[in-house]
N, C-alpha and C positions, 0 to 999 in steps of 0.2 A: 547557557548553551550558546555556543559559537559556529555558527554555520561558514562551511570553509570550502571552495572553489576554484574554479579557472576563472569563474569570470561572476561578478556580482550586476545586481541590477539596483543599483543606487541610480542607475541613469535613467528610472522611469519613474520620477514622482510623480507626472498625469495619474499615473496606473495607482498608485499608492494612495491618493488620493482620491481615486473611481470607489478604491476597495472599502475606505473609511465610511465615503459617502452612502454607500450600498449597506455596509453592515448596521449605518445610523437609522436609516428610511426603513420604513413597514416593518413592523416586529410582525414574527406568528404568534398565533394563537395557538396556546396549546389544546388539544383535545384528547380525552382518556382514549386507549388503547387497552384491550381485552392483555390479562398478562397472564403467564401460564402459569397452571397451579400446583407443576411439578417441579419448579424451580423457583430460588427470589436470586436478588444479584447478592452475588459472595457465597452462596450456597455450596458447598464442596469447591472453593477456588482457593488453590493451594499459595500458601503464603500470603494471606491477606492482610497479615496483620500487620499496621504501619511502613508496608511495601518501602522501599528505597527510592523506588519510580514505576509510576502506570503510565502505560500509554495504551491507546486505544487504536484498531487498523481498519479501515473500509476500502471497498475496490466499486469501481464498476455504479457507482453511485448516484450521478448524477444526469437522472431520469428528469425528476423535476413534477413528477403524481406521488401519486396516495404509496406508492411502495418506498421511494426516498425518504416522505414524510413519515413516515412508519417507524423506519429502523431508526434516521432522526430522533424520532422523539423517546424511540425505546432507547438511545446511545445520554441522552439527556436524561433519563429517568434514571441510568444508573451511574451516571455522574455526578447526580443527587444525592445516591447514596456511599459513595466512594470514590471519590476524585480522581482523576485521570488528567496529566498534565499537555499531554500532545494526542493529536491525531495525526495518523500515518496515513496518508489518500493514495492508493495503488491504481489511479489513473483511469482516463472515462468520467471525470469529474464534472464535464458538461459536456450532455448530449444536445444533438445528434453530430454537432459537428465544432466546438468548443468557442461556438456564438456568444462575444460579450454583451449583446441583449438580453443575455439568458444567463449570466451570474447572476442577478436577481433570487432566480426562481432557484436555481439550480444550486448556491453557493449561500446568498445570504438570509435568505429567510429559513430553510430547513437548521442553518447551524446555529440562527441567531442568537438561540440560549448559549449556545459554550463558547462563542464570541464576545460575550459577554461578563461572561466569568476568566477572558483572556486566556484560555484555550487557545495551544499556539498550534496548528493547520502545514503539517507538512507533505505532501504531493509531489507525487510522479505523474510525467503527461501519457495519458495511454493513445491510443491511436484517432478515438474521437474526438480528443481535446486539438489534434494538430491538423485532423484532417483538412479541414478549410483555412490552414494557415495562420490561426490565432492564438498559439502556441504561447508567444513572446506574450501575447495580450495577458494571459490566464496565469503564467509567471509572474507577471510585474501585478496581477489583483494578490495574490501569496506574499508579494515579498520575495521568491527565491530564485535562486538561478536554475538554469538548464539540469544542471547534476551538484550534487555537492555532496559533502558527509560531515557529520557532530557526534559529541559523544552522550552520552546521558547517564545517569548513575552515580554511586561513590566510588571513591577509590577502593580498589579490592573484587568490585562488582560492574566495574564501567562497561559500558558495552559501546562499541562505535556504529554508524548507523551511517549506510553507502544510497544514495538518493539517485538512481543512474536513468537515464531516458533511451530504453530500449528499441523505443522508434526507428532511432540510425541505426540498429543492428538488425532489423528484422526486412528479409526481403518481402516484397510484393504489399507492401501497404498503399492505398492511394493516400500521398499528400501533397497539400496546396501549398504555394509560396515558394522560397528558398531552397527550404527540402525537398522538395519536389526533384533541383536537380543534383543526379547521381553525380558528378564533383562533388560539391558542396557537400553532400550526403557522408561521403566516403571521407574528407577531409575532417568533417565533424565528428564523425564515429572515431577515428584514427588520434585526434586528439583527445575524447573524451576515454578511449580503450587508456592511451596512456598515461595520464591522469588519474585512473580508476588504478590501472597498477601500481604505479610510482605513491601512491597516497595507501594503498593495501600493505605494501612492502614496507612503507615507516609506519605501519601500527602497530601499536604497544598494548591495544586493548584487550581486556579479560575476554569479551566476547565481540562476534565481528557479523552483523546482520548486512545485506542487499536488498532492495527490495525496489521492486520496478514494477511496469505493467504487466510484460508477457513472462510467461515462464517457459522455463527449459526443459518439464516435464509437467504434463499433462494429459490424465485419459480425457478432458474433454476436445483433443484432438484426435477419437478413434476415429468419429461421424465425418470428421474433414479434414480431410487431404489436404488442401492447401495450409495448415491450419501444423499437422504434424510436419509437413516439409519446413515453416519457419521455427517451430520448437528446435527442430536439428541443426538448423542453421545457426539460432540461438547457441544453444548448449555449445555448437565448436565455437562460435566466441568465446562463451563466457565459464563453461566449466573448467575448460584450464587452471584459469586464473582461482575460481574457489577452489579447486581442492588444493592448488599450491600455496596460497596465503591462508588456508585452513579455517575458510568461510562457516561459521555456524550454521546459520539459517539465510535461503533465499526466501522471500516472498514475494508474490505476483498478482496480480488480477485476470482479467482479460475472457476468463471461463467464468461465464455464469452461474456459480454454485462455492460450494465449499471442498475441497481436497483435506484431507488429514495430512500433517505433517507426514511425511517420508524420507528415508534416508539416502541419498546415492552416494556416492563417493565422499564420506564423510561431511556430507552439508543436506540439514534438512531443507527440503523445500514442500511448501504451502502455498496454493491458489485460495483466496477468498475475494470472490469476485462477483457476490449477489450483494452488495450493499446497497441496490436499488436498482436492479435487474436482476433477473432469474430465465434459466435455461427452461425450454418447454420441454416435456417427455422424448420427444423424436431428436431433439437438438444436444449434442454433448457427451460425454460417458453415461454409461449404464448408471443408476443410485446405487448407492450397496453402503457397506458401513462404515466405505473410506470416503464416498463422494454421496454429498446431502446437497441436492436444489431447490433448499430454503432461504431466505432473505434474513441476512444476518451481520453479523460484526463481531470483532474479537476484540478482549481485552488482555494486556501482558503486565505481569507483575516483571521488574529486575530483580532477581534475589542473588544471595550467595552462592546457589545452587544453579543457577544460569536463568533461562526465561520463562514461567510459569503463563502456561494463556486457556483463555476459556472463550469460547465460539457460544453466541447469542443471537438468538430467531428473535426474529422482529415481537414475537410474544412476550420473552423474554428465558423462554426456555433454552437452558445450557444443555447445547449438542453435541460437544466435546469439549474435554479438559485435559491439561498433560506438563509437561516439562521437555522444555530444549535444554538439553543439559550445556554445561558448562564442561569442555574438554580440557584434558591433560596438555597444554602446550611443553613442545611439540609433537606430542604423537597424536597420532590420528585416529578415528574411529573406525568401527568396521563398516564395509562400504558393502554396498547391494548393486547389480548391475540393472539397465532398464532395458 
């Protein structure tokens, strides 16, 4: 896998070395976790057998308590039993405000089993990661740049995979540093929007995933206003471009809960955004049997037939299972309006 960019960070071996350091020091101890006894892993997950590529998705994660460690140790339990080559981090990867004090807790002890087994850790910054300005820091502990995309798969089945930092598109976030000022801001967004297009427009791939912090659709923006005015703001950036490069699936964090895949203008998008935070009852959309505020993760097979994913409660109970299909290029799917 080739991770491809505007801009690499080869120029932060300090940081590359923090990361080594960190992931060598204080192993966890693992501890049993109650598992549920209405599901085991692989139990009705479609296409399991000798998959092409797994990869694994978490948002909103790094708490750094007993709810991180939780889904951790459930995400390693069934790593144990089915391998999984990457994880996909949708950003909020260290709270409260993306403190390199707090990669420790946050980053190398909950992962340090699938660190281990070189488990390669792919991350979008969400808004707590930048808020205090250590953005740049928490890149260079990854290895990655700001934005990038790689492909995964076999030929017939590749899927290309778009790494974007939603940050610069979203108004009214508080952040620290650089970002902070709206030049910069605007300058950054402006190069990274075209980059994101000019890199959409030469893909060749079977299937074409996004996947960032915030999303462009969301009912856990009914309860807040502020919260639906950036989704909108969002979507006119960035829906354009998916439905004209004929984006499969977006995925997001940033809501505390689980969203089911949905369809808008032929691109499904998904919020899984409890991988170590969760929405309280008054906080977010309503539950119902599209949106679950349990503490979970998802896993995705590549297959021939496009992306197979199954959503797992910190228990290990499978709360939903399904297929992103793989489309007719170039025709499009039928689109639903929001």
């Amino acid at each position: 896998m080739t991770i491809s960019s505007s801009t690499y960070l080869n120029s932060y071996p300090q940081g590359q070395a923090f990361r080594r350091q960190q992931r060598d020091s204080n192993p966890i101890q693992a501890k049993a976790i109650p598992q549920s006894q209405s599901a085991s892993p692989l139990s009705g997950f479609p296409h399991t057998q000798n998959p092409a590529y797994r990869f694994a998705v978490i948002g909103d994660s790094g708490t750094g308590d007993w709810r991180q460690a939780a889904v951790a140790q459930q995400l390693s339990y069934w790593y144990g039993i089915s391998p999984f080559q990457s994880v996909l981090m949708l950003g909020d990867n260290v709270y409260p405000a993306g403190n390199p004090a707090l990669f420790q807790d946050r980053i190398a002890k909950p992962y340090e089993d699938l660190f281990q087994h070189h488990v390669r850790f792919l991350p979008v910054m969400g808004n707590h990661d930048v808020k205090a300005g250590f953005g740049n820091w928490q890149l260079a502990y990854w290895g990655v740049p700001p934005y990038y995309h790689y492909k995964l798969g076999p030929k017939g089945s590749e899927v290309e995979f778009w790494a974007i930092d939603t940050n610069l598109f979203t108004p009214g976030l508080k952040v620290s540093g650089p970002n902070n000022d709206s030049s910069v801001r605007q300058q950054k967004a402006a190069c990274q929007l075209q980059w994101l297009e000019q890199t959409l427009a030469n893909s060749n791939a079977d299937m074409k995933v996004l996947y960032a912090h915030h999303p462009l659709y969301s009912q856990g923006a009914d309860k807040k206003p502020i919260r639906a005015w950036q989704q909108a703001e969002l979507a006119q950036t960035l829906a354009p471009l998916l439905a004209k490069y004929a984006v499969d699936l977006y995925m997001s964090g940033h809501e505390h809960h689980y969203e089911k895949p949905r369809l808008v203008n032929g691109t499904y998008h998904l919020v899984s955004g409890a991988g170590g935070n969760i929405d309280s009852a008054k906080r977010g959309g309503s539950e119902s049997n599209d949106l679950m505020k349990q503490l979970h993760f998802m896993l995705f097979d590549i297959t021939p037939e496009g992306l197979s994913y199954q959503t797992v409660s910190v228990t290990g109970q499978v709360l939903d299972q399904g297929l992103i299909p793989k489309r007719s290029r170039p025709g499009q799917r039928l689109s639903m309006s929001v």
